[in-house]
VEXVEXVO-570489 format. One record per residue (C-alpha): residue number from 1; residue in three letters; x, y, z. Coordinates in steps of 0.05 Angstrom, whole numbers, plus 5000, padded with zeros to 4 digits. Layout:
<atoms>
k	r	x	y	z
NUM	ALA	X	Y	Z
...
</atoms>
This chain:
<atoms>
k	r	x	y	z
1	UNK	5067	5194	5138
2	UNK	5105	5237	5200
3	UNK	5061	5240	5261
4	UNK	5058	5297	5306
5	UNK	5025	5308	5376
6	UNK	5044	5320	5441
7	UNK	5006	5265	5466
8	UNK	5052	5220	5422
9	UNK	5116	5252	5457
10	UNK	5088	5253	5528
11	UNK	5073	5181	5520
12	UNK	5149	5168	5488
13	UNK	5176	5193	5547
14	UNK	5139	5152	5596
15	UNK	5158	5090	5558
16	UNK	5228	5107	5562
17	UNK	5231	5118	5629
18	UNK	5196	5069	5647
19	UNK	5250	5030	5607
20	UNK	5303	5063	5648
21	UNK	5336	5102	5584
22	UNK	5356	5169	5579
23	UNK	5342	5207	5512
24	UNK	5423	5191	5497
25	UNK	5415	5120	5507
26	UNK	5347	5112	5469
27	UNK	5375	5146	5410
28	UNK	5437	5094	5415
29	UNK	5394	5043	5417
30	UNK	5351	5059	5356
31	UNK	5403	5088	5318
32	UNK	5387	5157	5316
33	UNK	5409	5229	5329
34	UNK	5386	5248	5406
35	UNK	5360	5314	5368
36	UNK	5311	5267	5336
37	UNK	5287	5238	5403
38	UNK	5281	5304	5439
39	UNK	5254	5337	5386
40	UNK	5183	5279	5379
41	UNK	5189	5285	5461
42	UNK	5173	5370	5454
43	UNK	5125	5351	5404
44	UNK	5148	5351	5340
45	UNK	5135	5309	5277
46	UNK	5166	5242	5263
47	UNK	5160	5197	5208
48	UNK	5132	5123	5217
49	UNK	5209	5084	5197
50	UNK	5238	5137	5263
51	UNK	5176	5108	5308
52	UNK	5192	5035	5284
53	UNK	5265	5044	5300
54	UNK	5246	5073	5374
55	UNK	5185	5021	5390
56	UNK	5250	4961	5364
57	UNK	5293	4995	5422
58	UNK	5237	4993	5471
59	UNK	5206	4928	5448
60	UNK	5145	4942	5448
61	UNK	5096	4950	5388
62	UNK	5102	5006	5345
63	UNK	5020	5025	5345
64	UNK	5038	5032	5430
65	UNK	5070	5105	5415
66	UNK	5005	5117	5376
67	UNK	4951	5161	5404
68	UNK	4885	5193	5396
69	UNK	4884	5278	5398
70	UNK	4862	5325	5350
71	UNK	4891	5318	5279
72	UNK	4930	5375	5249
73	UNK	4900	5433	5201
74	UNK	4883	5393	5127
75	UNK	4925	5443	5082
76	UNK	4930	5440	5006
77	UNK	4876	5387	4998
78	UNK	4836	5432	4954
79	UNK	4858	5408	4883
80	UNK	4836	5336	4903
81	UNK	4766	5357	4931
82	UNK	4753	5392	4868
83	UNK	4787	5341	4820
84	UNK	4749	5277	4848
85	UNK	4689	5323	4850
86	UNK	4657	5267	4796
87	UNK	4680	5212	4820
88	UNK	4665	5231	4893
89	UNK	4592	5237	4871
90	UNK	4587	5167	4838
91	UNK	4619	5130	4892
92	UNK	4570	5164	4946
93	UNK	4512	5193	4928
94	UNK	4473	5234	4973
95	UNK	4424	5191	5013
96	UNK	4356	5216	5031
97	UNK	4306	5178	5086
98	UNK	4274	5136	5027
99	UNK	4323	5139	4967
100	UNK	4388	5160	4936
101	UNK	4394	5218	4906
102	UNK	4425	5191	4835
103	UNK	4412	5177	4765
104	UNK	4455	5116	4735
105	UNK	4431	5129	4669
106	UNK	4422	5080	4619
107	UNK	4446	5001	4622
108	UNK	4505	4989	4592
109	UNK	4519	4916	4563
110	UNK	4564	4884	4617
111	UNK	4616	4860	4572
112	UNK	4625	4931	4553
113	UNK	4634	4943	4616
114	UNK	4687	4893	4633
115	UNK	4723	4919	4575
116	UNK	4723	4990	4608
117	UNK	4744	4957	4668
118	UNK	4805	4928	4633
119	UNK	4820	4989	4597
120	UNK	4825	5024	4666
121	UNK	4868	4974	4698
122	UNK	4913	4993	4637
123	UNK	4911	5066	4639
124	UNK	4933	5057	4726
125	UNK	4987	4994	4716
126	UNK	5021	5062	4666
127	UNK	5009	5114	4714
128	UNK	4958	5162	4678
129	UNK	4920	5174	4747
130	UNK	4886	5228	4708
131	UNK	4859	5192	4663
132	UNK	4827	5130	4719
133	UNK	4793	5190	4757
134	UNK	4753	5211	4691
135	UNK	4737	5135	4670
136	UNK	4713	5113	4743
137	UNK	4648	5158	4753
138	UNK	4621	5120	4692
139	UNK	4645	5057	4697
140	UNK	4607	5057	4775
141	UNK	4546	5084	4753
142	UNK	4544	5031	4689
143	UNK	4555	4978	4735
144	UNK	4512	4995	4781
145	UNK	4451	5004	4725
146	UNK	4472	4939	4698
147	UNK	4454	4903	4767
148	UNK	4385	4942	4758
149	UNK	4373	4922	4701
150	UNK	4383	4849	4699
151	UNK	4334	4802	4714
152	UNK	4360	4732	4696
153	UNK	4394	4701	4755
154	UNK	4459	4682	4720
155	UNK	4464	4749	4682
156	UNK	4450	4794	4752
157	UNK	4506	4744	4781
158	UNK	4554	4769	4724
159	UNK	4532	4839	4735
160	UNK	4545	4841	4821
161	UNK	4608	4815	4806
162	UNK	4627	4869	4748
163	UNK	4615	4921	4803
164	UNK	4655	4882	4863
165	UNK	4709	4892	4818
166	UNK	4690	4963	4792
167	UNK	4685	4978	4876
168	UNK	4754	4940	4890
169	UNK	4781	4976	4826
170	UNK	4762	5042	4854
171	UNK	4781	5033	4927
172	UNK	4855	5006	4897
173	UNK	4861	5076	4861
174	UNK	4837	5116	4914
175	UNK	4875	5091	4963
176	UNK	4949	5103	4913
177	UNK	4927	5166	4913
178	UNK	4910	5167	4983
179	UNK	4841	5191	4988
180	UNK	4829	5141	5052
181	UNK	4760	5156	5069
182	UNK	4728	5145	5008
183	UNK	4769	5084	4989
184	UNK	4745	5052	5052
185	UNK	4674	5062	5026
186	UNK	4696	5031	4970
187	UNK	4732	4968	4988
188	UNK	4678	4960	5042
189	UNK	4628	4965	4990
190	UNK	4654	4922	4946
191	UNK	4666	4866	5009
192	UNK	4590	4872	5019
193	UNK	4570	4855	4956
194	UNK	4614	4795	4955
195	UNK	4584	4772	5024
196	UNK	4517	4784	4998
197	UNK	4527	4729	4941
198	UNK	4563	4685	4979
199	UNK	4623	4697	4934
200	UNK	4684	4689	4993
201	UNK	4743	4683	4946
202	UNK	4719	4765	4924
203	UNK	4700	4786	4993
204	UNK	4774	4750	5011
205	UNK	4804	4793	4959
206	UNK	4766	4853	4976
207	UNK	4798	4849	5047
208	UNK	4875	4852	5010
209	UNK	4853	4911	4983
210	UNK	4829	4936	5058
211	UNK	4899	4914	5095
212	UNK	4938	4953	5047
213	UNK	4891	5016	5061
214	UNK	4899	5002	5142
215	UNK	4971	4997	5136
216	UNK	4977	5056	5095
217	UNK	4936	5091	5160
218	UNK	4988	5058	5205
219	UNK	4934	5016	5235
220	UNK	4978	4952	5236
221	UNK	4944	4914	5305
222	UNK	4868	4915	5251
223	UNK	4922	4899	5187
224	UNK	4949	4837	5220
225	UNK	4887	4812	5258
226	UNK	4844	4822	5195
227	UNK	4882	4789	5149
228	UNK	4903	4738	5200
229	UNK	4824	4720	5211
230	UNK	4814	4716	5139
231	UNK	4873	4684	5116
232	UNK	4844	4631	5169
233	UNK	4777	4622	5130
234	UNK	4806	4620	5062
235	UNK	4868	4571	5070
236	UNK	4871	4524	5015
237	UNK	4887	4449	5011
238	UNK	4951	4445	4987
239	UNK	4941	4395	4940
240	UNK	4873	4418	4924
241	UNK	4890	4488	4911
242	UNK	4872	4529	4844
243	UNK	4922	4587	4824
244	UNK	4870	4638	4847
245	UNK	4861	4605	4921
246	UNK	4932	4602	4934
247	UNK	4947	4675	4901
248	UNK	4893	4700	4948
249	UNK	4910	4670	5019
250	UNK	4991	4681	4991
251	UNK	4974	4752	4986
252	UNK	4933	4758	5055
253	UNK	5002	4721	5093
254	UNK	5040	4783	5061
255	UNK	4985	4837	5098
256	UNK	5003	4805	5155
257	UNK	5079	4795	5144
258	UNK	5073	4875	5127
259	UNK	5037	4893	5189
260	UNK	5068	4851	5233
261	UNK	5140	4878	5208
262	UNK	5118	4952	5217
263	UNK	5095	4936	5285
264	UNK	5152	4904	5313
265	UNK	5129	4834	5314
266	UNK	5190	4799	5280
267	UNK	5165	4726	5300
268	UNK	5093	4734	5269
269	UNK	5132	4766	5215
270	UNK	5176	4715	5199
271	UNK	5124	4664	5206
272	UNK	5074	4694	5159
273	UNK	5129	4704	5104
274	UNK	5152	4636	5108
275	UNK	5080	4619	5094
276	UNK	5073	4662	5041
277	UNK	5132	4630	5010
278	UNK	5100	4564	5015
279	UNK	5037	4590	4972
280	UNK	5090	4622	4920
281	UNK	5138	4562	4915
282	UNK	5065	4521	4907
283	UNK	5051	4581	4846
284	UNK	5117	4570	4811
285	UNK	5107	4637	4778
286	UNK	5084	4701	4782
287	UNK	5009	4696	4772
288	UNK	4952	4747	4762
289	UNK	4875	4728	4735
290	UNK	4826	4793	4736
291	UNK	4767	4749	4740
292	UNK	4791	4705	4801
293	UNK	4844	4747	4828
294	UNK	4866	4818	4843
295	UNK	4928	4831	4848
296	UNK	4996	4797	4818
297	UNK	5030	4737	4869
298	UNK	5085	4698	4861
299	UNK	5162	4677	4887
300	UNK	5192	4741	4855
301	UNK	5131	4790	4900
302	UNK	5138	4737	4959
303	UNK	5222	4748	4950
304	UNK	5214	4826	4945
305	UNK	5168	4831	5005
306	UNK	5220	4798	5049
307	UNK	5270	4849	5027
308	UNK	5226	4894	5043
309	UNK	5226	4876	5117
310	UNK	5300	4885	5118
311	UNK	5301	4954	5100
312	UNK	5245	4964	5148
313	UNK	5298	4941	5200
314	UNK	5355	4988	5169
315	UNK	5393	4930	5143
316	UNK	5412	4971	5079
317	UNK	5477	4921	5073
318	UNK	5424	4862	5074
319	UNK	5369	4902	5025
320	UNK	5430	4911	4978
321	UNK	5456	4843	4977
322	UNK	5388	4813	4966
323	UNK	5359	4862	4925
324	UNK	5382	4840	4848
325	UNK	5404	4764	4875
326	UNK	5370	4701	4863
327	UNK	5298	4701	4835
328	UNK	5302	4778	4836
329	UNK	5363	4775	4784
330	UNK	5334	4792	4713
331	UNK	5350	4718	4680
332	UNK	5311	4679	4739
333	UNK	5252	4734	4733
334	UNK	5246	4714	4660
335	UNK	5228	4641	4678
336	UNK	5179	4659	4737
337	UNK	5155	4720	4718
338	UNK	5155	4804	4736
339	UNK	5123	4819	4785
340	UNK	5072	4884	4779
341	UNK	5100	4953	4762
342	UNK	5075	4977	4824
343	UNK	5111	4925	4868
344	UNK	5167	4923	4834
345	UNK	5180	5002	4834
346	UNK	5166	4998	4908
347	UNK	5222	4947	4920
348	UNK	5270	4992	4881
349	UNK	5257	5048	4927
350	UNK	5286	5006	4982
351	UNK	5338	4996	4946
352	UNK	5352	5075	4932
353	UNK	5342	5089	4997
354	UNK	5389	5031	5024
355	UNK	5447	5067	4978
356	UNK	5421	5134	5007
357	UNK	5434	5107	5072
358	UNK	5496	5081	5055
359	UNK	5522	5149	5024
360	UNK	5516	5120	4957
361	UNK	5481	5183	4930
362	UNK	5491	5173	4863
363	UNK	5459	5101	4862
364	UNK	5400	5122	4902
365	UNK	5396	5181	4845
366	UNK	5394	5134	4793
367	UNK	5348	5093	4822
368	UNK	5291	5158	4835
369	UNK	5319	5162	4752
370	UNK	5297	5107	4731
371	UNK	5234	5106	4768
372	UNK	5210	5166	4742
373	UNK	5227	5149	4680
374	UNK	5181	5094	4672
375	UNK	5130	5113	4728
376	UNK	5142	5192	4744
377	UNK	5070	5202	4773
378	UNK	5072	5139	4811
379	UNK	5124	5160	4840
380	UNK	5107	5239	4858
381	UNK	5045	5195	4916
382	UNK	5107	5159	4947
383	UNK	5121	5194	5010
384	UNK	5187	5150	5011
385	UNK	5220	5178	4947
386	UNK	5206	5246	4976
387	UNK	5246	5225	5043
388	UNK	5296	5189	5010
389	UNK	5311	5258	4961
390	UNK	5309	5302	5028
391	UNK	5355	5256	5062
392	UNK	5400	5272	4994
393	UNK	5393	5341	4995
394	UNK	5407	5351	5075
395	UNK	5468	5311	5066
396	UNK	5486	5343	5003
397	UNK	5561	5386	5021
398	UNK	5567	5405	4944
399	UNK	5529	5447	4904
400	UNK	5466	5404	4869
401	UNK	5466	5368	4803
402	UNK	5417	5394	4755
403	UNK	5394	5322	4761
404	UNK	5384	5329	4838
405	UNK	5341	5398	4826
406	UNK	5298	5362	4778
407	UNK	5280	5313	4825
408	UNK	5264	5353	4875
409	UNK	5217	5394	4843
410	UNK	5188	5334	4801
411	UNK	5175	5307	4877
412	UNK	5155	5379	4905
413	UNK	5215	5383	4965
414	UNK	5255	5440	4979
415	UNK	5324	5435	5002
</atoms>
């Protein structure tokens, strides 16, 4: 997401002078154009990879060139408002002094409703985004007449988990599509109604779900410390540990590994993702359980996330070299397991922009190919393909394959 403010540039230069660098020399340093430097400095935008690259060169953290101001005009946002209209209105209702201005409708039978439930997780692990945004307003409201409804202490049980998950469901959409606010009402919805049933395994995986939303807000100091503090409470006995403990707290070391990457923190970095490793290697395989776990964990996500970190770094030789090696090969993945569609388009995107980098614009091309391919509106929310096809068309000295114009306007940027 580029950041803008003046604030953010007057407070750039002060670091670099007080680090005794002239705009020349701080552009050396990080590894980028002095027009780049000057031009945050006056003002201008700058994505968050440019700000890593400077805060690496200063050593400091990168959430140190962060600052509060006013936000720029919200432009374009219209289609979402009106689109999530339904869902919007589900998720939160208007509140009066002594009720909530709703009507959940009738109970629906809960196993019906886990079956939606799965059938939505479906129709977002193949990208119809459409198609989760009319199923959620329903699926909410049914789960939330179901824990109504209920009287039996084992069947209301059943039915405050159904809508954890329906909450943790709907803040993991909403945040893909990054509709932050509500998402946040979501996921912290869904971590108080694990709390209030004592259920810390959900609340833990409830607070995966919030790390990925705080890193996707660049707010990587709450990321690390929050899943840091929970990783804490939840660490399993190694030779104790169920799948679903070790996928959880394995997932939480890779929030912080994540945060801790993106703000400069190598050590706590490196530490974490060793960790992390640990909890895979203890897996053995990729691993995912709806009912006692989130999200997909294993070596092959532990392996990619690492990777991951190098490309934060600008090690595209290193991303490359690692990127299709080892447990990431095809062969080895068939013994351990994919990992999701989600992570596992993400990690190619490092690798197209690493051959982007590189000048390998034909390989980063087919990369953004075969993406789209098999995930073309996951891919038009991913501010990185965008960068890494502006990158291609600035560098671009020939005129543009029809295969470059289509995926530019499939990803909406103009040459």
């Amino acid at each position: 997401m580029p950041h803008t403010s003046s604030g953010m540039g007057d407070n750039l230069r002060a670091r670099r002078r007080v680090a005794g660098l002239s705009q020349e020399q701080l552009a050396n340093e990080a590894g980028l154009s002095v027009s780049v430097v000057r031009k945050i400095e006056q003002g201008g935008t700058a994505r968050v990879e440019t700000l890593h690259a400077i805060a690496r060169a200063l050593g400091i953290p990168t959430s140190a060139l962060f600052i509060s101001g006013t936000p720029a005009p919200v432009i374009g946002d219209e289609g979402n408002r009106q689109g999530l209209v339904a869902l919007r209105q589900a998720l939160m209702p208007p509140m009066g002094i002594d009720e909530t201005l709703t009507d959940p409708g009738e109970a629906v039978p809960v196993a019906d409703l886990w079956r939606r439930l799965e059938d939505g997780r479906a129709l977002y692990s193949a990208d119809r985004y459409d198609s989760v945004a009319k199923m959620l307003p329903g699926l909410l409201r049914g789960a939330e007449a179901a824990v109504a409804a209920v009287e039996d202490e084992q069947e209301q049980r059943e039915a405050e988990t159904l809508r954890t998950y329906a909450l943790l469901f709907c803040g993991k959409y909403l945040t893909q599509v990054r509709q932050y606010d509500m998402a946040y009402h979501s996921l912290s919805e869904a971590i108080r109604t694990a709390r209030a049933t004592d259920d810390a395994a959900r609340a833990a995986i409830g607070v995966v779900g919030m790390c990925w939303l705080l890193l996707r807000q660049d707010r990587f100091d709450e990321a690390e410390h929050l899943a840091a503090v929970t990783a804490d409470k939840v660490e399993p006995r190694m030779s104790a540990a169920t799948k679903g403990q070790l996928a959880v707290w394995g997932e939480l070391l890779l929030r912080i590994a994540a945060a801790a990457s993106r703000n400069n923190r190598p050590d706590e970095a490196a530490e974490a993702r060793r960790m992390a490793a640990t909890a895979a290697s203890a897996l053995g395989r990729e691993y995912e359980n709806l009912r006692k776990h989130w999200v997909r964990f294993g070596p092959v996500t532990a392996e990619m996330k690492a990777v991951e970190d190098l490309a934060l770094v600008g090690d595209s030789q290193g991303v490359l070299r690692r990127a299709d090696e080892g447990i990431l090969a095809g062969r080895a993945m068939q013994k351990v397991g994919r990992p999701s569609t989600v992570n596992w388009n993400r990690h190619r995107l490092d690798v197209a922009q690493a051959h982007a980098r590189l000048g390998s614009t034909q390989d980063a091309m087919d990369e953004l190919g075969r993406i789209r391919r098999t995930a073309g509106n996951w891919i038009q929310h991913q501010p990185m393909a965008r960068y890494i096809m502006t990158d291609i068309l600035s560098t671009r000295k020939r005129t543009l394959t029809q295969e470059m114009r289509s995926m530019a306007a499939h990803l909406d940027v103009h040459a």
